[in-house]
C-alpha positions in Angstrom: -7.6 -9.2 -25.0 -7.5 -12.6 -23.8 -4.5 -13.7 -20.8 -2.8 -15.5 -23.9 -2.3 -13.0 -26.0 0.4 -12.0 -23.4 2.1 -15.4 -23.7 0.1 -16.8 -20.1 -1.7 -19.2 -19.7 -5.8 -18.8 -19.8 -7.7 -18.3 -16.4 -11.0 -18.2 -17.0 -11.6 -21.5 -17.4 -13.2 -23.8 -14.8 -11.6 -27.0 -15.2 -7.9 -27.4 -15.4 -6.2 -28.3 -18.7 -4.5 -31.3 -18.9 -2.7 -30.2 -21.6 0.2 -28.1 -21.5 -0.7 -24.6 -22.4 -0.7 -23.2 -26.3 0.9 -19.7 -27.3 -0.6 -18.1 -30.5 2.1 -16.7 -32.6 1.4 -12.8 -33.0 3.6 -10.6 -34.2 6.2 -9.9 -31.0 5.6 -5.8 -31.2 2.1 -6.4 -31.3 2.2 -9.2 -28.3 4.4 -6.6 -26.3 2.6 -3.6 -26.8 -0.8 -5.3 -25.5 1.8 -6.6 -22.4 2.8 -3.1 -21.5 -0.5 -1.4 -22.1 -2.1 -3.8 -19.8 0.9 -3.3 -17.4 0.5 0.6 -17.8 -3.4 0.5 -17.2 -3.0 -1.3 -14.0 0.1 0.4 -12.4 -2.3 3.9 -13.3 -4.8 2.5 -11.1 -2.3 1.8 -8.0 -1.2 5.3 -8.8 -4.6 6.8 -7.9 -4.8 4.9 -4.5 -1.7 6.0 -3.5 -1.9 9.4 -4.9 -5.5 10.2 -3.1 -3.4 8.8 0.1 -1.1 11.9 0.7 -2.8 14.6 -1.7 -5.1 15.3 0.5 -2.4 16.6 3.3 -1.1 19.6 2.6 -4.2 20.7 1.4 -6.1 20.1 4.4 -5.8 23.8 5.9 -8.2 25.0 2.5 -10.1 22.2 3.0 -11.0 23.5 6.5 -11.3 27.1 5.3 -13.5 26.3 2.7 -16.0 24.0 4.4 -15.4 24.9 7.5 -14.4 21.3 9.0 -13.1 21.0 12.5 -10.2 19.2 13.9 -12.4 15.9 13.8 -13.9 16.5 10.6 -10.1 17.3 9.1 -8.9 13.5 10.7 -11.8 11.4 9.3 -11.1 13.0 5.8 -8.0 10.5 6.0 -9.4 7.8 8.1 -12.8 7.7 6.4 -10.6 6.5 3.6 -7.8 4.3 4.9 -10.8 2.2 7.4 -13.2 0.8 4.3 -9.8 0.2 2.1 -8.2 -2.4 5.2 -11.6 -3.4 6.1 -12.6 -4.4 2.6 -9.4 -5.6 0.7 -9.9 -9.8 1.5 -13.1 -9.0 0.2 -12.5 -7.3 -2.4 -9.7 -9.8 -3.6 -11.8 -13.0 -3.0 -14.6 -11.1 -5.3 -11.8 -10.7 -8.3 -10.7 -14.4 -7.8 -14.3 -15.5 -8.2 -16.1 -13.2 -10.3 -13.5 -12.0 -12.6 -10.0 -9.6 -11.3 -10.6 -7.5 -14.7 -14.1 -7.2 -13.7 -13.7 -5.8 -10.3 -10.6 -3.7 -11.2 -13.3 -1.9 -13.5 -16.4 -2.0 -11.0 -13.9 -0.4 -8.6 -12.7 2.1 -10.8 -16.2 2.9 -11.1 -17.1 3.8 -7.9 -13.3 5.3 -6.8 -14.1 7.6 -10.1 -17.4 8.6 -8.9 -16.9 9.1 -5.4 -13.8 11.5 -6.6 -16.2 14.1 -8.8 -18.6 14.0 -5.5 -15.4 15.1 -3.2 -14.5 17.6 -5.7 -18.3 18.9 -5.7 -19.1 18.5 -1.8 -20.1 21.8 -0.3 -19.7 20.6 3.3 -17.4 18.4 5.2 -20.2 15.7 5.9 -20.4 14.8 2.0 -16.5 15.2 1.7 -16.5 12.4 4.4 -19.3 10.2 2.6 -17.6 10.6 -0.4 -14.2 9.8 1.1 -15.9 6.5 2.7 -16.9 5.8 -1.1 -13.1 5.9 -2.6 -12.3 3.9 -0.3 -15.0 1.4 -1.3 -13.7 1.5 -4.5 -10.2 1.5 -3.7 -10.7 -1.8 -1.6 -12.0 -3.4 -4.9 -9.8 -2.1 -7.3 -6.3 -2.6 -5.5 -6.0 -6.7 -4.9 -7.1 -7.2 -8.2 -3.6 -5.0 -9.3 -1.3 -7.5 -7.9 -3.6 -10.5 -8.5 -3.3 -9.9 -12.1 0.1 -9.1 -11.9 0.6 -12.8 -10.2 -0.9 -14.3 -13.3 -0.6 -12.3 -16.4 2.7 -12.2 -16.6 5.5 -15.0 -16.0 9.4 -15.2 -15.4 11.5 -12.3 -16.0 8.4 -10.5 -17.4 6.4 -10.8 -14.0 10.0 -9.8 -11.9 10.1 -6.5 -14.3 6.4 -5.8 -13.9 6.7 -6.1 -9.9 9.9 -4.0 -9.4 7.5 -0.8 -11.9 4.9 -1.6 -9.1 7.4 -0.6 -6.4 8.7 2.1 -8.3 4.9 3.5 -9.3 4.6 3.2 -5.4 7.8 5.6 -4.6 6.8 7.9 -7.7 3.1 8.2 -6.1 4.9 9.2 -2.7 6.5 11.8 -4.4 3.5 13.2 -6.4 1.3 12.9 -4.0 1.9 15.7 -1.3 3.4 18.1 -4.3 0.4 17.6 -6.6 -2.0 18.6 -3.7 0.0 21.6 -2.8 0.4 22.7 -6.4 -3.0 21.8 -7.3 -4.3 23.8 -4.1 -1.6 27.0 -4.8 -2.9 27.6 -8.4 -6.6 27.5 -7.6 -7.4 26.9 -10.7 -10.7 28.0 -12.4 -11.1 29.4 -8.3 -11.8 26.2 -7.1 -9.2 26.3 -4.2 -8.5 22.7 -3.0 -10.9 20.5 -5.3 -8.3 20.0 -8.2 -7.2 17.3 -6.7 -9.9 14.9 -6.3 -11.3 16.3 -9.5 -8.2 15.4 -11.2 -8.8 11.9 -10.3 -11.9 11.6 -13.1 -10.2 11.9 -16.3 -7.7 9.2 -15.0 -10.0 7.1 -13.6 -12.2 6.9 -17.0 -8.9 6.1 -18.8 -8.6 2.8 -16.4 -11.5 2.1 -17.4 -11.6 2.3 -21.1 -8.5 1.3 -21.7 -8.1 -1.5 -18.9 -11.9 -2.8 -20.7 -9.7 -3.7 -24.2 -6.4 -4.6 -22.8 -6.6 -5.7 -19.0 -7.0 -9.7 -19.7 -9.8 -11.2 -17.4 -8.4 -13.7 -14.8 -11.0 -16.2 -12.9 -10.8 -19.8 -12.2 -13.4 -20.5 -9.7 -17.1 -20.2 -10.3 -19.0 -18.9 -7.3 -22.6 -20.6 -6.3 -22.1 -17.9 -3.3 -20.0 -16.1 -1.6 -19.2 -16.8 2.1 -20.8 -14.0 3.6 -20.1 -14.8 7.0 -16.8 -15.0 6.5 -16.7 -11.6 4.5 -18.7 -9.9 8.3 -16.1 -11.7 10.9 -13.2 -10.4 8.6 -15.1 -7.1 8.4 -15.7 -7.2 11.9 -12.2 -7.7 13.3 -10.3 -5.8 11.1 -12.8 -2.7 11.9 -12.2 -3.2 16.0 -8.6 -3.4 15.7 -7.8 -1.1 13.7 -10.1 1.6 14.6 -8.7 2.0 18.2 -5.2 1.9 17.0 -6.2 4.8 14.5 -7.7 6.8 17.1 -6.8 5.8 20.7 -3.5 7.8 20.6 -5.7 11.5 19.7 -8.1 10.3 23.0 -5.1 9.4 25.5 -6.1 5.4 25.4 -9.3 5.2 26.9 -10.9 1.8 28.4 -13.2 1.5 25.0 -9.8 1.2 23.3 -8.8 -2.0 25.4 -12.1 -3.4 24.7 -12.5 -3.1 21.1 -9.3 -4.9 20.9 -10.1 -7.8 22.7 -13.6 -8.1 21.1 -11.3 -7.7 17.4 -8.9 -10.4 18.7 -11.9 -12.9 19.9 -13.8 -11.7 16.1 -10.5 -12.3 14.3 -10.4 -15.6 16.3 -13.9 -16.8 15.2 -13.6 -16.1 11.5 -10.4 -18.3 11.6 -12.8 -21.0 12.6 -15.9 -20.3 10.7 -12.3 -20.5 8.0 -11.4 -23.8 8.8 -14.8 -25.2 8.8 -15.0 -23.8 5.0 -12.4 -24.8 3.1 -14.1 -27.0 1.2 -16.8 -24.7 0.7 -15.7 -21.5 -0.9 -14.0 -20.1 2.2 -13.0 -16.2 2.0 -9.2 -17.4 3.0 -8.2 -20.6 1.5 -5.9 -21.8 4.5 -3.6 -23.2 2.1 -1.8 -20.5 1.0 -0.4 -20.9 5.1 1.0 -24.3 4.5 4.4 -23.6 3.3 6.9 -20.8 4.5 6.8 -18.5 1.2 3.8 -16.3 1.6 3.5 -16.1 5.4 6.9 -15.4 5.9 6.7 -12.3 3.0 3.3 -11.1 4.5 5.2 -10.7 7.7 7.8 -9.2 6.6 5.7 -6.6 4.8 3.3 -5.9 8.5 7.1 -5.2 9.5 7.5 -2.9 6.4 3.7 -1.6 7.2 4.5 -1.0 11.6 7.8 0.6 10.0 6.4 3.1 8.1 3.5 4.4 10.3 6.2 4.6 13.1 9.3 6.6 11.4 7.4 8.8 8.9 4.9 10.4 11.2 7.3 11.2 14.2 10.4 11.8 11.2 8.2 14.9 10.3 7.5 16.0 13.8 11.3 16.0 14.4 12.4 18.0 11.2 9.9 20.6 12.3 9.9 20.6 15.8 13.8 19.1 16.7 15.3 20.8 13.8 12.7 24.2 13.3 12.2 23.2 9.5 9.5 24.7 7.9 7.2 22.9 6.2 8.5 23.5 3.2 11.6 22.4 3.9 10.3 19.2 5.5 8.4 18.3 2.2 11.5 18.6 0.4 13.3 16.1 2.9 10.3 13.8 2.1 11.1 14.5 -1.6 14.7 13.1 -1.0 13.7 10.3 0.9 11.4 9.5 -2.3 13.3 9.8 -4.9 16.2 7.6 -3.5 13.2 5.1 -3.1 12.4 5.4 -6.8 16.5 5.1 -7.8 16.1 2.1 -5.4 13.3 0.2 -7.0 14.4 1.1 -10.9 17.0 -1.1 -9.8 14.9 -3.8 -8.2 12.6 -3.6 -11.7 15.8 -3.9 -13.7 17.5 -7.1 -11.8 14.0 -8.9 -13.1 14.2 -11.2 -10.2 18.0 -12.4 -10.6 18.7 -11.6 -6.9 15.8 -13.2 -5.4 15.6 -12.7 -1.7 19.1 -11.2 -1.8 17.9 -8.1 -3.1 15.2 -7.1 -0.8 17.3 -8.4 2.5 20.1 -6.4 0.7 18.0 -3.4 1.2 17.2 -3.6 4.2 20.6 -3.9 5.7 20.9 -0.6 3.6 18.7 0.9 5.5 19.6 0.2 8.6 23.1 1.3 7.7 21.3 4.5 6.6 19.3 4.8 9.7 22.5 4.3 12.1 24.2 7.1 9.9 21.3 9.2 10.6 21.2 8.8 14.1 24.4 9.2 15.0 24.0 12.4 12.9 20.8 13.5 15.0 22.8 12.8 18.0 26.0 14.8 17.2 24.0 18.4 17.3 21.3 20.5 16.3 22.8 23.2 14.4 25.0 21.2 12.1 22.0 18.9 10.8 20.6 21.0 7.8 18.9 19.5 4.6 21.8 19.5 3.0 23.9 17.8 5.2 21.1 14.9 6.0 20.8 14.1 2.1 23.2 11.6 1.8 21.7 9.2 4.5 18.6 10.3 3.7 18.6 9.5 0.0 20.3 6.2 1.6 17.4 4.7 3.8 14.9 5.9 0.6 17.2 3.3 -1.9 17.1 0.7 0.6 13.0 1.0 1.0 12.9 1.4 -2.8 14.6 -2.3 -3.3 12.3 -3.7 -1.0 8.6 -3.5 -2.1 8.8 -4.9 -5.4 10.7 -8.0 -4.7 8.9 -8.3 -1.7 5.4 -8.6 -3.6 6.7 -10.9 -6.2 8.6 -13.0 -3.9 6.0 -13.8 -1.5 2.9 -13.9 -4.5 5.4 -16.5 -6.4 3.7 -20.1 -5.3 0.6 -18.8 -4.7 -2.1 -20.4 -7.0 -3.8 -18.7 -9.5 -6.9 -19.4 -8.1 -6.2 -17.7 -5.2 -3.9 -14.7 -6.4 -7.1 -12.0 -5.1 -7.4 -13.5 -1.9 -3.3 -13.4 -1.0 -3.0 -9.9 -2.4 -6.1 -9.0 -0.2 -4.2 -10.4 2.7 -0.7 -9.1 1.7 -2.4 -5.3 1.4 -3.8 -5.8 4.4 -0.9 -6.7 6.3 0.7 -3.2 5.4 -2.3 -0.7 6.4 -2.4 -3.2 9.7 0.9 -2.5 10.6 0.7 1.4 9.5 -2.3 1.6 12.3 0.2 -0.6 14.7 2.9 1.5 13.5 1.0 4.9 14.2 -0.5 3.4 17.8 3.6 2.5 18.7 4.4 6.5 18.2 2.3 7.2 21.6 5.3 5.0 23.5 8.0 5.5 21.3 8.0 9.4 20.4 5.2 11.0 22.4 6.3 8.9 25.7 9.0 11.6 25.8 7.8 14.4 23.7 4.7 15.2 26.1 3.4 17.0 22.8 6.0 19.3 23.9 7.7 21.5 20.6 11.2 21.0 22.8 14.0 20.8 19.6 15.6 18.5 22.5 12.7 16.6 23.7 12.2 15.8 19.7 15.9 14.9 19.2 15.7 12.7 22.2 12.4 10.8 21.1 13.4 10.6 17.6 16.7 8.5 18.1 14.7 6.5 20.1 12.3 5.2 17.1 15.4 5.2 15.2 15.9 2.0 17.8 12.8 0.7 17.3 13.0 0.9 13.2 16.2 -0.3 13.2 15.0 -3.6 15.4 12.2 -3.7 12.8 14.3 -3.6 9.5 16.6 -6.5 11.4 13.1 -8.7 11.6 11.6 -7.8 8.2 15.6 -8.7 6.9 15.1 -12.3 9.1 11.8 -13.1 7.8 12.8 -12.3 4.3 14.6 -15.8 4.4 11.3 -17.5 4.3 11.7 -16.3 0.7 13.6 -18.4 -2.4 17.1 -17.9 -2.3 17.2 -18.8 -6.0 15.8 -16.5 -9.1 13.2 -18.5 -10.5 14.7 -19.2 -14.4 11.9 -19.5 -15.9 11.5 -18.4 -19.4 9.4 -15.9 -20.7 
């Protein structure tokens, strides 16, 4: 199915047109259904990142029974996927924009599809870890192609629509995720305990595939004589030595190595901006460009703010349920659950404005959030005893709507001007920014929770540390709201 059929423009073409584009004239339930299968096909492959994200949690204690893992073993099962997806995803959009985004959705899907029936058939943690490493290969390559696409498939309201199902497939996943694993996990099914839930991942994955082969429209405008490699080992290289000691150095107390795999990733990150410069009229990895205007590095910004917010309230928000509160687990998933599904209420509505709003929408969410999050606190603050699941679903449900209307607009906002050309290479960057500031997020919990805490169970201690990342999220919901300016005020009105 050609990018035309859905009323685009073509992108597979080297040469711009210096005609204005033609539209054939199907029949419009024909021209739709191709539209939404497309949109379907692609939002089902976002759904298996974030889905193989948190499934994995709460079946992590099988996991260890089974193949007898230790502690270590159990943490690289989640960073042995997040590291290759951050480390790869500039690649892995630059590839789509040169080689074809359908292409290396597919080729990803591939090898995310294969490396899932190897977890599910790993009789040892060492191949459970390999095989992790390997979705997150394919993940790397499949995921910047999702927005890419996105960016220039569809226009207008259309595009608005298909963003804000993005952020609600994102809040959905959330959901799912921790619920499917420990369903999938409980049942045991055929008596194969925890694997389920890689295993699931197969029949999806060769649906993408299939499907997405007919009805996915191919997207490339540059032809590559080669690929800048160097740039592709700098990038590689700096993202790995910064955020490798920001996933680990709070779990070894900060050693010296720490320190000094930051500043070698800050003087890497520092040469590949050069080796950059010096290539952008040679097929550079980055195109600088897409830095000239205010548009899409002010939203890539504000989504390392949405990124460092995340990794900072929702790891120490489940250490204070269980620890400040005495929730069990249990009862802490199903806080998660309400938390989630005001997200999803929050970005039906975002899909449904179809860009009407423009910036409005997402800084209106954030100002809902931090309302939220001060209604919270003061909440926290006022007792123990009286804070109960039921009495924290209100502001809870509150700070999940306000997220919700967030990370579609966001997306669509900041990907607006950015050339079709280079749609892979700014959603490699803009997915990037988020796992950065998760890993900045999750390195900031050692001086905003744990500074406190000690590690001690304490309800007080956890109370105590708790409102004081409420603080620190509140300050960064005010900055992601500020930078969100650097987005169009106005709803773009063009026609579909």
């Amino acid at each position: 199915m050609s990018s035309s059929a859905l009323g685009n423009e073509p992108q597979n073409t080297t040469q711009p047109s210096t005609h204005p584009p033609t539209h054939p004239a199907p029949a419009p339930s024909k021209m739709a259904l191709g539209a939404w299968t497309a949109l379907l096909v692609l939002l089902g492959a976002e759904l298996l990142n974030i889905l193989d994200q948190s499934v994995v949690l709460t079946a992590l204690p099988a996991i260890q029974e089974s193949t007898g893992a230790g502690p270590a073993a159990l943490q690289w099962l989640t960073t042995g996927y997040s590291l290759p997806v951050a480390v790869g995803l500039i690649t892995g959009g630059r590839l789509g924009d040169l080689y074809g985004r359908r292409r290396m959705l597919l080729v990803g899907t591939v090898v995310f599809t294969t490396a899932s029936l190897l977890c599910g058939l790993a009789a040892g943690p060492g191949v459970l870890i390999a095989a992790r490493l390997l979705q997150g290969v394919g993940v790397a390559l499949m995921i910047p192609q999702v927005l890419a696409t996105l960016h220039v498939t569809f226009e207008g309201q259309n595009r608005s629509k298909a963003f804000g199902l993005y952020g609600a497939v994102l809040s959905l996943a959330n959901v799912l995720g921790p619920v499917m694993g420990g369903l999938l996990t409980e049942a045991d099914l055929f008596g194969l305990s925890w694997r389920p839930i890689f295993l699931v991942n197969v029949p999806v994955g060769l649906a993408v595939i299939f499907v997405g082969r007919k009805f996915i429209p191919e997207s490339t405008v540059k032809k590559a004589d080669r690929l800048d490699l160097t740039g592709m080992a700098l990038s590689a290289l700096a993202i790995v030595l910064i955020i490798f000691p920001l996933t680990e150095g709070h779990l070894h107390h900060w050693p010296l190595w720490c320190f000094a795999m930051l500043a070698a990733g800050l003087l890497a990150l520092g040469v590949f901006l050069h080796h950059q410069q010096r290539k952008q009229n040679n097929e550079p990895l980055v195109p600088l460009s897409l830095f000239r205007g205010r548009q899409f590095p002010g939203g890539t910004a504000a989504q390392l703010m949405q990124g460092l917010l995340c990794g900072l309230f929702f790891m120490t928000w489940t250490l204070y349920l269980q620890r400040g509160l005495g929730m069990s687990p249990f009862h802490a998933a199903l806080a998660f659950v309400l938390l989630s599904l005001g997200e999803l209420a929050g970005a039906t509505i975002a899909a449904k404005s179809a860009g009407r709003f423009a910036r409005r929408l997402p800084q209106a969410g954030a100002l809902i959030t931090i309302a939220a999050m001060a209604a919270y606190g003061l909440q926290a603050a006022g007792g123990q005893a009286e804070v109960t699941l039921l009495a924290m679903t209100a502001p809870v449900v509150l700070i999940g709507f306000g997220l919700g209307m967030v990370g579609g607009p966001l997306a669509d906002l900041s990907l607006a001007k950015v050339p079709h050309e280079d749609a892979g290479a700014a959603s490699g960057l803009f997915n990037t920014a988020m796992h950065l500031g998760i890993a900045l997020g999750t390195a900031l919990t050692a001086l905003a929770f744990f500074a406190t805490t000690g590690g001690s169970s304490d309800a007080g201690l956890n109370r105590d540390a708790f409102l004081t990342v409420l603080w620190w999220v509140g300050s960064l919901l005010a900055l992601m709201w500020a930078l969100m300016f650097c987005l169009p005020k106005q709803a773009d009105n063009q026609t579909d």
